[in-house]
C-alpha positions as CSV (number, residue, x, y, z in Angstrom):
1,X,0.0,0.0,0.0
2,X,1.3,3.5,-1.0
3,X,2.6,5.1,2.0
4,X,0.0,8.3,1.8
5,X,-2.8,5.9,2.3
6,X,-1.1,5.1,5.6
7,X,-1.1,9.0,7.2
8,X,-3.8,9.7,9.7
9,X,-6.4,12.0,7.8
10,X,-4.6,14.9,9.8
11,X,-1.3,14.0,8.3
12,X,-2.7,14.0,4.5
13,X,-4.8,17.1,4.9
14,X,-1.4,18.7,6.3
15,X,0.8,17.0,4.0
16,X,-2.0,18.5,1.1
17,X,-1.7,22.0,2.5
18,X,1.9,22.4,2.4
19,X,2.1,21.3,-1.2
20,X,-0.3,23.5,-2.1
21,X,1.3,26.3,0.2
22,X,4.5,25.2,-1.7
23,X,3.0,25.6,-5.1
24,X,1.5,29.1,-3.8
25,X,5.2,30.2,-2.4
26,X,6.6,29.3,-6.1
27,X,4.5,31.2,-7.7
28,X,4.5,34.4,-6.2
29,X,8.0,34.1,-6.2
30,X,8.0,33.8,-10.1
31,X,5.8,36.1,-10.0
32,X,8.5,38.4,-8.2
33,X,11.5,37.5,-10.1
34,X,9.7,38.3,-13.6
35,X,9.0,42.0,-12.4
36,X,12.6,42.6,-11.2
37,X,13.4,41.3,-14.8
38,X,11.4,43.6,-16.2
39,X,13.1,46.0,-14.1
40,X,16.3,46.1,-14.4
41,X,16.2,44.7,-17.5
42,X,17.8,47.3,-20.1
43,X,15.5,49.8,-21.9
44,X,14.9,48.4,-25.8
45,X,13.2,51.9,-27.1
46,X,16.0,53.1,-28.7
47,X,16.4,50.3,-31.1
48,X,13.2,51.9,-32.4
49,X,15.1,55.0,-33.0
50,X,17.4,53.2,-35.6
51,X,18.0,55.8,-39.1
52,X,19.3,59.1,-36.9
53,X,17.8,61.4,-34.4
54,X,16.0,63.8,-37.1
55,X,14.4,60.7,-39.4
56,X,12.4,58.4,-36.6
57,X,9.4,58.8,-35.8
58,X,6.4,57.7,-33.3
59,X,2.8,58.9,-34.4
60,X,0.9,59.1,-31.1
61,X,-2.8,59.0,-31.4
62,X,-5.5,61.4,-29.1
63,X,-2.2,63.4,-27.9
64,X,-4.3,66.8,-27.5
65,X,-3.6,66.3,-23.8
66,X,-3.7,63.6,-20.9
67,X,-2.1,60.3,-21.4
68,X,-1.5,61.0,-25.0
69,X,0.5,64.0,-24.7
70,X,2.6,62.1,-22.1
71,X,3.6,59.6,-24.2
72,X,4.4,62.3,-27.1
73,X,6.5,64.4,-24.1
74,X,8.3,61.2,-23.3
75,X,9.0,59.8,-26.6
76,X,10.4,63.4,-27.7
77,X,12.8,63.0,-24.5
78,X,14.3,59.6,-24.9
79,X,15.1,61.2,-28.5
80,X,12.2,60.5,-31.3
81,X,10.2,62.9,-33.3
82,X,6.3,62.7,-33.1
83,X,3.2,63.0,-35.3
84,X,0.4,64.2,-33.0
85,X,-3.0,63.0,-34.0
86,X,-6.3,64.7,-32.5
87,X,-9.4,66.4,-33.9
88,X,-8.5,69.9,-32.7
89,X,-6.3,71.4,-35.0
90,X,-6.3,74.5,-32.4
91,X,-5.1,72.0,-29.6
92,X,-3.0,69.9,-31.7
93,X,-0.6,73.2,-33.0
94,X,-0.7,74.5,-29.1
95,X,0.0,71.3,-28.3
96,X,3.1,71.3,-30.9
97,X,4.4,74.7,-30.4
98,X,4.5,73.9,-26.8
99,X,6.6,70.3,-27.3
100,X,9.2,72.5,-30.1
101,X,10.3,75.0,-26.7
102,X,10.9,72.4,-25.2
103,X,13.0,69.9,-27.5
104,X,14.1,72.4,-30.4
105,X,16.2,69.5,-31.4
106,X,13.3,67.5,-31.9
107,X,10.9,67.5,-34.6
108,X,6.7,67.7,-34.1
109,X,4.1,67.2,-36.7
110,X,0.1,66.6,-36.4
111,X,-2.2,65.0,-38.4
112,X,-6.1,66.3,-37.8
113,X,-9.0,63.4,-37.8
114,X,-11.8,62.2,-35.9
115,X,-11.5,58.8,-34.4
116,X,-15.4,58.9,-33.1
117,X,-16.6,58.6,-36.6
118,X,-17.4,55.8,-39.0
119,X,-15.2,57.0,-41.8
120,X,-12.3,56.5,-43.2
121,X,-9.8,58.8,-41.0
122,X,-7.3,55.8,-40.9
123,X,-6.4,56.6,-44.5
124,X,-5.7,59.9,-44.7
125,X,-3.5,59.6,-41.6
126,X,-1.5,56.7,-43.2
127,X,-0.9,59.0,-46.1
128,X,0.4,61.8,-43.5
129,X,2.5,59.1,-41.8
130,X,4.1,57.9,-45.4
131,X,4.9,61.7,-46.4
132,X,7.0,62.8,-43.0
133,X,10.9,63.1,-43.1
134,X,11.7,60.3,-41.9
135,X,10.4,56.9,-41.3
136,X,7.9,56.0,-39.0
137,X,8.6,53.3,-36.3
138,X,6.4,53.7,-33.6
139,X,2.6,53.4,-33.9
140,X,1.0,54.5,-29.9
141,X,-2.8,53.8,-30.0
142,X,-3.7,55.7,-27.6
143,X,-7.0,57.3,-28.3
144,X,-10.3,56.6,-26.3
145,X,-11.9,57.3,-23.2
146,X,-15.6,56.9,-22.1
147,X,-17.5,59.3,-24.5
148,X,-21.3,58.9,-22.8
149,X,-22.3,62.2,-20.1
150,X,-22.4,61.1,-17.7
151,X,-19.6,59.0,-18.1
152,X,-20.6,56.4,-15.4
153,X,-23.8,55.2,-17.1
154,X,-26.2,52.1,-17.3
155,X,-26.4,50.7,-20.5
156,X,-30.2,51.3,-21.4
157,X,-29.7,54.9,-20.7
158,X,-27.2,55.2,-22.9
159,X,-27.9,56.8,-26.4
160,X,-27.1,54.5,-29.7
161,X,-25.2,57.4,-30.8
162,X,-23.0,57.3,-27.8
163,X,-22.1,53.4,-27.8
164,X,-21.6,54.0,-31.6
165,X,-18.8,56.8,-30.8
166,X,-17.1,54.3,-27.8
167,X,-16.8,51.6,-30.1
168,X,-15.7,54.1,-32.7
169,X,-12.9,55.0,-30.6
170,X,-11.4,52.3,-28.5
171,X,-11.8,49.5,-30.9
172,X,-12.8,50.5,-34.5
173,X,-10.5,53.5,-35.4
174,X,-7.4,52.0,-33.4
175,X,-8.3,48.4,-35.6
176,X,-8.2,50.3,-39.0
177,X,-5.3,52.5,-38.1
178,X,-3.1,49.8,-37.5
179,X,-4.4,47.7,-40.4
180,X,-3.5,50.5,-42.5
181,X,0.2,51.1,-41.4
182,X,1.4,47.9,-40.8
183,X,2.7,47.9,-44.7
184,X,4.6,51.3,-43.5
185,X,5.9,49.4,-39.8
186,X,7.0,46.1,-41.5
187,X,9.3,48.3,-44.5
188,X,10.4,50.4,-41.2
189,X,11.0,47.6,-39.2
190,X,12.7,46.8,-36.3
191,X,9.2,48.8,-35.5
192,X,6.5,49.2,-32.6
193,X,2.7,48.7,-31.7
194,X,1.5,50.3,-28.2
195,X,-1.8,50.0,-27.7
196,X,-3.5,51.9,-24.6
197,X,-5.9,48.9,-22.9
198,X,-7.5,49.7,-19.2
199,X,-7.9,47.8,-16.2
200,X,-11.8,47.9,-17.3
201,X,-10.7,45.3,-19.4
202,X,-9.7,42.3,-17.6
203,X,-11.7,43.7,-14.3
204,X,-15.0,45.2,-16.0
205,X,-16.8,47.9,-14.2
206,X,-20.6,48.5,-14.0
207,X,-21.9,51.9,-16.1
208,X,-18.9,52.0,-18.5
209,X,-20.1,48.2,-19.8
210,X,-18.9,49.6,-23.2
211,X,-15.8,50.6,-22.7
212,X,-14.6,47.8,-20.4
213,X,-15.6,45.7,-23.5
214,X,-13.8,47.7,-25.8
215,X,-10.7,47.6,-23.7
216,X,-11.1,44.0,-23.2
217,X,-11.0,43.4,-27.1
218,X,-7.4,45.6,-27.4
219,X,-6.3,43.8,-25.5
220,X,-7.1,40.4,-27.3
221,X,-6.2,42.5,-30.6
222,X,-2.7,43.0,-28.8
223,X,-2.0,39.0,-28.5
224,X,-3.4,38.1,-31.5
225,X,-1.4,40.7,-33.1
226,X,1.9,39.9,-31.5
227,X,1.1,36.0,-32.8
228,X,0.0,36.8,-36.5
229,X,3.6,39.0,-36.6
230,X,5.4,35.7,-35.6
231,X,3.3,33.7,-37.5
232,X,4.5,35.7,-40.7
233,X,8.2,35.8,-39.8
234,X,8.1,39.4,-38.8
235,X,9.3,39.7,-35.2
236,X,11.0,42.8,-35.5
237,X,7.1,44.3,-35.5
238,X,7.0,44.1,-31.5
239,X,2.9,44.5,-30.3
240,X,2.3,45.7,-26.3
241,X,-0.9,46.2,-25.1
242,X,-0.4,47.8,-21.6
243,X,-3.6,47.6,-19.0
244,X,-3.5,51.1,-17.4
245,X,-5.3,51.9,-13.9
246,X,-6.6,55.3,-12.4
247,X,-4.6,58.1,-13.9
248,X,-4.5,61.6,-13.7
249,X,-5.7,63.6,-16.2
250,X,-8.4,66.9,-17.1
251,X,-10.8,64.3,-18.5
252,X,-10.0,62.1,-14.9
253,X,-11.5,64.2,-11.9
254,X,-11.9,60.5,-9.6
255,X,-8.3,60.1,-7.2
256,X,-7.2,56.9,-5.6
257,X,-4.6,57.8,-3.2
258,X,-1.3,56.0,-3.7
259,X,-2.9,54.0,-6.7
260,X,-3.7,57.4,-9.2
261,X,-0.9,57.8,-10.8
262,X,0.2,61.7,-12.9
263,X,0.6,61.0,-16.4
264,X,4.1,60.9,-17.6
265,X,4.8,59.0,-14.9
266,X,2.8,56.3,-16.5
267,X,3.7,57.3,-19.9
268,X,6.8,56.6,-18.8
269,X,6.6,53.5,-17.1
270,X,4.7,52.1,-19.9
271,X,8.0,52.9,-22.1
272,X,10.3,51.1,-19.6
273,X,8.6,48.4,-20.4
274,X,8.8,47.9,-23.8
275,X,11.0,44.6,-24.6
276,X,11.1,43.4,-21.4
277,X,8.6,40.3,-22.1
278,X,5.4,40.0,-22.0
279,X,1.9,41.2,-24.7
280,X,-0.3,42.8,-22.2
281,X,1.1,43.6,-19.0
282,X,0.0,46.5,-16.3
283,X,1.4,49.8,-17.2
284,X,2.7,50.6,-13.7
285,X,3.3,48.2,-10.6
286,X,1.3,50.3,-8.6
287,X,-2.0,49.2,-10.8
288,X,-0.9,45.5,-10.9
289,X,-0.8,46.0,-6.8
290,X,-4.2,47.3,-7.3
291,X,-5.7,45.1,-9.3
292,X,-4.1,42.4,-7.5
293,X,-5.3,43.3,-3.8
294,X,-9.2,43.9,-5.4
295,X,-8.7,40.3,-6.6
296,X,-8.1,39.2,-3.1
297,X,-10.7,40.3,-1.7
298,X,-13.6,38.0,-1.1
299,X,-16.4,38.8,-4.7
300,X,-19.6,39.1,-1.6
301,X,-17.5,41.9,-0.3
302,X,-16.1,43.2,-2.9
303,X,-18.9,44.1,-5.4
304,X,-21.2,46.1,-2.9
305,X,-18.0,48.6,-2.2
306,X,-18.0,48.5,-6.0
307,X,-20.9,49.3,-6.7
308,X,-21.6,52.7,-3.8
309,X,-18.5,53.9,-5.3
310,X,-19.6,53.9,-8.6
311,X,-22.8,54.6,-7.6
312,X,-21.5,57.8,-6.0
313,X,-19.7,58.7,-8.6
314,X,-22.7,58.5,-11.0
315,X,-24.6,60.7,-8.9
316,X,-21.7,63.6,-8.3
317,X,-22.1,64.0,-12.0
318,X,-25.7,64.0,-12.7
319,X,-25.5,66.7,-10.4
320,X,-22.7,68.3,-12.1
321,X,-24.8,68.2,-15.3
């Protein structure tokens, strides 16, 4: 008789705990040892920056302000030049003038179309991106947001109009766009695919059903993406999909302390990142914490402090309106 049938129920129930402690114990300390990796790991974004300072370049999508204009502000720092896109041309040439004081050795371009609309904006800014100085390397989807006012919503109050314009936005025009330069990103390559996902997508919130959905499908675009490159024998085309938390921004009024971060600082982060393994990982460890301590916490408890938050949060701005 195998010796485990011989152990006292005690002795197997204990002798079952500590191999599954054991197997908890390894994991988190995989867990641990990947994110020092990525780390201390060296930064890969310069390899992205590979025909000369003044002939690279990124093209940053909804980089009016906010997240967007982070990434444009961090890319110009670390040495690459940047095609804005926004709808707002007045925005979009404040934005520029603003980004040339501050790296004259730098060069700034923007490209003016509406990514809420069921047209075909994708092509005209492919066109823009082929007729730039340079070559373009870096494609940062950034674009989105929740579009319905109130933002925090239920669904069946939510005008067709407005889904239309989220799904416009988060999944449609950042689809298209990509489809269309990939051609451009393969003859540029070694080249570069950021797209912007949430936390809304692999935790998804009540009253922004859409756009938790939308994020959720980036980041599946992301993997199957990063495969189909592979697939093809193009490697060099690297895809990240980066699940961003609570961030700062005009558009953001809502603060979590410690877990909100400003953002260049996760414009930033998300940048470290890049070639350091992994498709779609958290833009900052202090969301991953987050996300990680919410998942802890029992679902029975969880949801109903949820939901008064959000509720709350719903009624602050139907009393803003």
């Amino acid at each position: 008789m195998p010796e485990l049938y011989r152990l006292g129920s005690s002795e197997t129930t204990q002798l079952f705990l500590t191999t599954i402690g054991g197997g908890v114990v390894i994991y988190i300390l995989l867990q641990f040892l990947n994110w020092l990796f990525s780390v201390w790991a060296s930064p890969r974004l310069a390899i992205y920056r590979h025909f000369g300072d003044h002939e690279t370049w990124a093209l940053v999508t909804g980089a009016n302000d906010g997240l967007g204009k982070a990434f444009s502000e961090e890319l110009l720092r670390r040495g690459h030049n940047v095609l804005l896109h926004g709808r707002n041309e007045e925005k979009l040439q404040r934005v520029k003038k603003e980004l040339l004081e501050r790296w004259p050795k730098r060069m700034v371009d923007i490209v003016v179309a509406d990514a809420s609309k069921n047209d075909k904006a994708y092509e005209y800014i492919a066109e823009k991106a082929k007729s730039l100085p340079g070559q373009l390397t870096i494609l940062v989807n950034n674009v989105g947001g929740q579009t319905t006012f109130p933002r925090y919503s239920p669904l069946a109050d939510s005008r067709h109009e407005d889904l239309d314009i989220s799904i416009n936005l988060n999944s449609r025009f950042p689809t298209h766009l990509t489809a269309a330069l990939l051609p451009l990103l393969k003859a540029n390559s070694p080249s570069l695919i950021i797209n912007s996902g949430s936390t809304a997508g692999v935790m998804p919130v009540p009253y922004i059903a859409t756009y938790s959905a939308t994020k959720a499908y980036i980041h599946a675009l992301s993997v199957a993406l990063k495969f189909e490159m592979k697939s093809q024998g193009t490697p060099d085309i690297e895809v990240m999909g980066f699940m961003i938390g609570n961030t700062r921004t005009t558009g953001n009024p809502h603060d979590m302390p410690f877990f909100t971060l400003e953002a260049r600082e996760c414009a930033s982060s998300c940048l470290d990142r890049v070639g350091k393994g992994g498709t779609v990982v958290w833009s900052h460890w202090r969301h991953a914490l987050q996300y990680n301590i919410t998942n802890i916490i029992p679902a029975r408890i969880m949801e109903p402090m949820l939901l008064a938050n959000l509720r709350e949060r719903l009624e602050s701005e139907r009393k803003g309106m």
